[in-house]
C-alpha positions as CSV (number, residue, x, y, z in Angstrom):
1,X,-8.0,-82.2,-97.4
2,X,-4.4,-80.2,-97.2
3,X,-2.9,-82.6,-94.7
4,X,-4.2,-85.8,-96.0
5,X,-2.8,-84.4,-99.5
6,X,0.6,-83.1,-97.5
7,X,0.9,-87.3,-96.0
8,X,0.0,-88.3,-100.1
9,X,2.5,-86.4,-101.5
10,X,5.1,-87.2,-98.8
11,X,4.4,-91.0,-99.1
12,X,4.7,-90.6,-103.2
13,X,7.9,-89.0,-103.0
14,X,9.9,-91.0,-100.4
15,X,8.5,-94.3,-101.6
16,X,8.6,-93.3,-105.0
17,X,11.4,-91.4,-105.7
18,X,13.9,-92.0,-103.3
19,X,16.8,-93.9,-104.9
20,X,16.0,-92.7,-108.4
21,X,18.3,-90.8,-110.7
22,X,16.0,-88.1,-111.4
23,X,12.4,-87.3,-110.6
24,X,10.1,-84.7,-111.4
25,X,6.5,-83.5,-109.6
26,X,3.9,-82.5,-112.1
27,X,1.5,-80.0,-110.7
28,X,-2.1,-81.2,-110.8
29,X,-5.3,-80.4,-111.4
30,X,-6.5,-82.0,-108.6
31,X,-9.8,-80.7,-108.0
32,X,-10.7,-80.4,-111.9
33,X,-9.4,-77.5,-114.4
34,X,-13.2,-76.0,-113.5
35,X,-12.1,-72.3,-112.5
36,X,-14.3,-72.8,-109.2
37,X,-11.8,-75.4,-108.3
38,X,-8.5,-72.8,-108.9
39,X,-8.0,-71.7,-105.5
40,X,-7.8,-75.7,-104.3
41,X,-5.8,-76.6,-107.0
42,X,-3.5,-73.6,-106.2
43,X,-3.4,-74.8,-102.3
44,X,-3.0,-78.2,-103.2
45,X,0.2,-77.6,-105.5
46,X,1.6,-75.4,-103.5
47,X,1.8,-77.7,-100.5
48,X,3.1,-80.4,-103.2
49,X,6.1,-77.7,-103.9
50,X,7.0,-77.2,-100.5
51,X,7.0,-80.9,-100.3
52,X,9.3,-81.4,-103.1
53,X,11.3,-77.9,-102.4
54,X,12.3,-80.0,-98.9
55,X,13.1,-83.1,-100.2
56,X,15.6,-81.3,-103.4
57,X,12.9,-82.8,-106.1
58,X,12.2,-79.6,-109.1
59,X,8.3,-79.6,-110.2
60,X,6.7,-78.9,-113.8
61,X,4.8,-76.2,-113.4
62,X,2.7,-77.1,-116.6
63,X,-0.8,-75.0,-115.6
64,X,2.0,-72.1,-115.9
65,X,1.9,-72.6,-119.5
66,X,-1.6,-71.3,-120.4
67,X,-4.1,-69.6,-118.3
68,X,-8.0,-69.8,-117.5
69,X,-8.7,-67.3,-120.4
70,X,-6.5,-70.0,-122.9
71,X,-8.7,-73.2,-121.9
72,X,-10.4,-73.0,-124.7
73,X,-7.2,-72.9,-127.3
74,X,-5.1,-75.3,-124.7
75,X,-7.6,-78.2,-123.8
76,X,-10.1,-80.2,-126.3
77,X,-12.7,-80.1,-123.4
78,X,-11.6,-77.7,-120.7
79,X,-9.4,-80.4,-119.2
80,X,-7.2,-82.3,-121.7
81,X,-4.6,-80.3,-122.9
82,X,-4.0,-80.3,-126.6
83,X,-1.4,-82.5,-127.8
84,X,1.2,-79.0,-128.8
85,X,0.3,-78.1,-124.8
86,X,1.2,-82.6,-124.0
87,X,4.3,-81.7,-125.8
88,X,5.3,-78.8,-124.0
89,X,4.5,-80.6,-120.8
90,X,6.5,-83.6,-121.5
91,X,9.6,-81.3,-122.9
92,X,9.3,-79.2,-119.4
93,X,9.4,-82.6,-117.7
94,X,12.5,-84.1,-119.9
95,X,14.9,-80.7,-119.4
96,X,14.1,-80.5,-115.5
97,X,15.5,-84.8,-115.7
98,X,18.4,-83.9,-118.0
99,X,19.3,-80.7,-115.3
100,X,19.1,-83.2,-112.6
101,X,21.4,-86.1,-114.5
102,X,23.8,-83.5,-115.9
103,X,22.8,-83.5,-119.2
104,X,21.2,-81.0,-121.6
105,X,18.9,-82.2,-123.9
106,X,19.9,-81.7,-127.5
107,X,19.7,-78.7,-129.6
108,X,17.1,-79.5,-132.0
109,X,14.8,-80.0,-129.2
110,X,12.5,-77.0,-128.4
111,X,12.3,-76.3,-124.9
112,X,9.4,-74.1,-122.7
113,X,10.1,-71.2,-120.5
């Protein structure tokens, strides 16, 4: 499953992203938020990161946001994040594309750690 993923995640980014101004990874849940899926989806991102890390691409770390304990207050189901925890996602997305384009997104905007 790792090196199929690894050939993926290569594929996405060189077909995908090469030649555009800015592009971000977003890790995934790929084997389900379930917490009997965590060490996959741990594997899984972190061969995603090293893929990115070598081709100079940032990722959203987004699960870093909440933890297993927060599903409950973070996701209407144990999957779907909440729309304040979409927000947060999309605003970690939009400040790692302004970083890469030389911009900063403007003050009024509230940023994640």
């Amino acid at each position: 499953c790792g090196d199929a993923y690894e050939r993926d995640v290569k594929k996405a980014a060189d077909e995908i992203f090469s030649g555009a101004k800015a592009a971000v990874w977003r890790d995934c849940s790929c084997c389900g938020d379930e917490t009997s899926h965590e060490k996959s989806v741990k594997r899984l991102n972190a061969i995603a990161k090293d893929v990115m890390d070598d081709r100079g691409y940032p990722v959203a770390e987004i699960f870093d946001l909440y933890g297993k304990k927060d599903l409950d207050d973070a996701t209407v189901d144990g999957t779907h994040a909440t729309p304040e925890f979409y927000h947060k996602w999309t605003m970690c997305i939009l400040e790692k594309v302004a970083q890469q384009l030389g911009r900063r997104l403007p003050d009024a905007v509230v940023l994640v750690a």
